[in-house]
N, C-alpha and C positions, 0 to 999 in steps of 0.2 A: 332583289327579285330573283326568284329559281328561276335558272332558264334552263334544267335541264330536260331533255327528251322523253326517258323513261316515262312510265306510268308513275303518278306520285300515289303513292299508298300513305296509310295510318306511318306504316314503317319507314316510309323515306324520308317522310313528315319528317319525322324526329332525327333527323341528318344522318342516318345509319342506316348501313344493313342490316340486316333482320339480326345475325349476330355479333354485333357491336351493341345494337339495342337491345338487345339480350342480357347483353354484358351488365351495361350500366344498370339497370332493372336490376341486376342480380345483386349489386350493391346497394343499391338504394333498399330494397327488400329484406338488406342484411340488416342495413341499419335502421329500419323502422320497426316499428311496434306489429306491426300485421300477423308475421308470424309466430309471435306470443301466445298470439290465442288459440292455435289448434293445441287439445290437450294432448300430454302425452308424448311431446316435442321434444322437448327437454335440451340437451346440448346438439340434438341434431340439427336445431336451427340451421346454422350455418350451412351444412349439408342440404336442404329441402331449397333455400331461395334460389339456387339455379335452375333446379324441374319449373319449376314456377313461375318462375320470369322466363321457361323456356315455351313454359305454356302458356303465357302472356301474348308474348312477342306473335305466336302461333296466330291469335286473335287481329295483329296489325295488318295483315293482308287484303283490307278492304278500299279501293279507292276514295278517294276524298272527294271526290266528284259527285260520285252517288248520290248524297243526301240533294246537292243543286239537280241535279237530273229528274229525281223523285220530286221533290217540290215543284218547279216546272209544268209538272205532267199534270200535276192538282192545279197549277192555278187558272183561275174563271176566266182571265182577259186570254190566256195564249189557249185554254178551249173552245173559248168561241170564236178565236181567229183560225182555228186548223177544222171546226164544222163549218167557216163561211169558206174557205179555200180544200176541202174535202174534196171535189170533184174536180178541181185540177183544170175548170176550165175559166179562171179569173187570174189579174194581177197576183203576188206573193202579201198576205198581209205583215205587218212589223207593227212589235208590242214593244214600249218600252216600258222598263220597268225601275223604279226610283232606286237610288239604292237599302237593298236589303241584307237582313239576317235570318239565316237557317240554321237549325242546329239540329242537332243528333244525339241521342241518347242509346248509351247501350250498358249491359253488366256480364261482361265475361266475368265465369267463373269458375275457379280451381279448386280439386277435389285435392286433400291431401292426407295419405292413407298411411300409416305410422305403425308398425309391428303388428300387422293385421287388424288393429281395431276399425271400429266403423270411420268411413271418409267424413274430414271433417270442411268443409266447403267455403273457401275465402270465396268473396262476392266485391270487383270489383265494380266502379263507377266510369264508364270511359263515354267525356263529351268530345263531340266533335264542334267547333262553333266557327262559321263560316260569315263573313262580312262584303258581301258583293258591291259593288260599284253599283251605280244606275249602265245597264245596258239594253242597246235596242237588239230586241230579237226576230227573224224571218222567220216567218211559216206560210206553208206551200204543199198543198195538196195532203191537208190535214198532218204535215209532219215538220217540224223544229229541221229548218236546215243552217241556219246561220246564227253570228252570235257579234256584234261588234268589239270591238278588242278592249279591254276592261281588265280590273284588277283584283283579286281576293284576299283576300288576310284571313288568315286561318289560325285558330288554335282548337290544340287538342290537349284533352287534360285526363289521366289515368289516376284514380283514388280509391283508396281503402284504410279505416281506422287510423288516420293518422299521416298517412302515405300520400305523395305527392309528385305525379312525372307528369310537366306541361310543356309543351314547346308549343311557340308562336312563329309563324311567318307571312311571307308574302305571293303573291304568285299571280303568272299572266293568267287569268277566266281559261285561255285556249289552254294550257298546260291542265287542265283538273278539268274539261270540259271538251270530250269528241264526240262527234256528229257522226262522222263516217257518212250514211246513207240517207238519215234526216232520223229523229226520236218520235215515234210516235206519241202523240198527244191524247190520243182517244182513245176506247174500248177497244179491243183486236174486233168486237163485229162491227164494230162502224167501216174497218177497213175491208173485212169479207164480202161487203157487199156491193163493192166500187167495182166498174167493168174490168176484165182484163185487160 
């Protein structure tokens, strides 16, 4: 289990710093097929997969929490428990929720521009795929303030033609998931219109 402190990003995910994970990217990208395909390449291969993997790595900056945060805010039982506690003058309601999977979809992609001819555009695959525990959630005055302590497993997987960087781990909910002040769960006007 990661028990470290920091924010866990895409990038820490993969046990590194933004460059160390750079680094390895930049091998892995030497040695697969990906870069084949921009015409015009030629022996500069070798040359080009460090821009590449440095513009990769550029895209890991997102936390991993995110997509659980997002999902959350869509779902039906924890909206209609933050419209029944909206007005702040009942008990706190608590949702549980069996355990689930979220995932994430995204396609960064690198332009890669060769003796001036036109950019020719790698299109990467990057999932994110998130495995929650069953946890019970608080809401209270229409907003997510608590979370019971729980567990996630996380993989994230980066592809293109052939190309392959996946790492899997595990991590405490609280580590990928802050509250701070509570998450709102509803429209921002459901909240404008609650008294001062």
């Amino acid at each position: 289990m990661n028990t470290s402190s920091h924010r866990v990003t895409i990038a820490s995910h993969f046990g590194q710093t933004g460059r160390h994970t750079s680094v390895e990217l930049n091998g892995l990208l030497a040695r697969s097929n990906v870069l084949e395909l921009v015409p015009h390449l030629g022996s500069a291969r070798r040359l080009v997969s460090a821009p590449v993997a440095d513009a990769l790595t550029a895209t890991f900056d997102h936390d991993l929490g995110d997509p659980i945060l997002w999902a959350w805010r869509t779902h039906r039982d924890l909206q209609k428990a933050a419209s029944a506690t909206l007005a702040g003058t009942g008990p706190p309601e608590y949702v549980t929720l069996a355990e689930h999977e979220i995932s994430s979809v995204h396609h960064p992609e690198v332009d890669v521009i060769v003796d001036g001819q036109a950019p020719y555009t790698i299109t990467f695959d990057l999932t994110v795929l998130l495995t929650l525990e069953s946890v019970l959630l608080t809401v209270q005055r229409g907003l997510l303030i608590g979370l019971s302590p729980g567990a996630c497993s996380v993989e994230v997987s980066l592809g293109a033609h052939g190309f392959d960087f996946r790492r899997s781990a595990r991590y405490a909910l609280q580590e990928l998931v802050t509250l701070h002040t509570g998450l709102r769960l509803l429209p921002a006007s459901a909240y404008a219109e609650l008294p001062v």
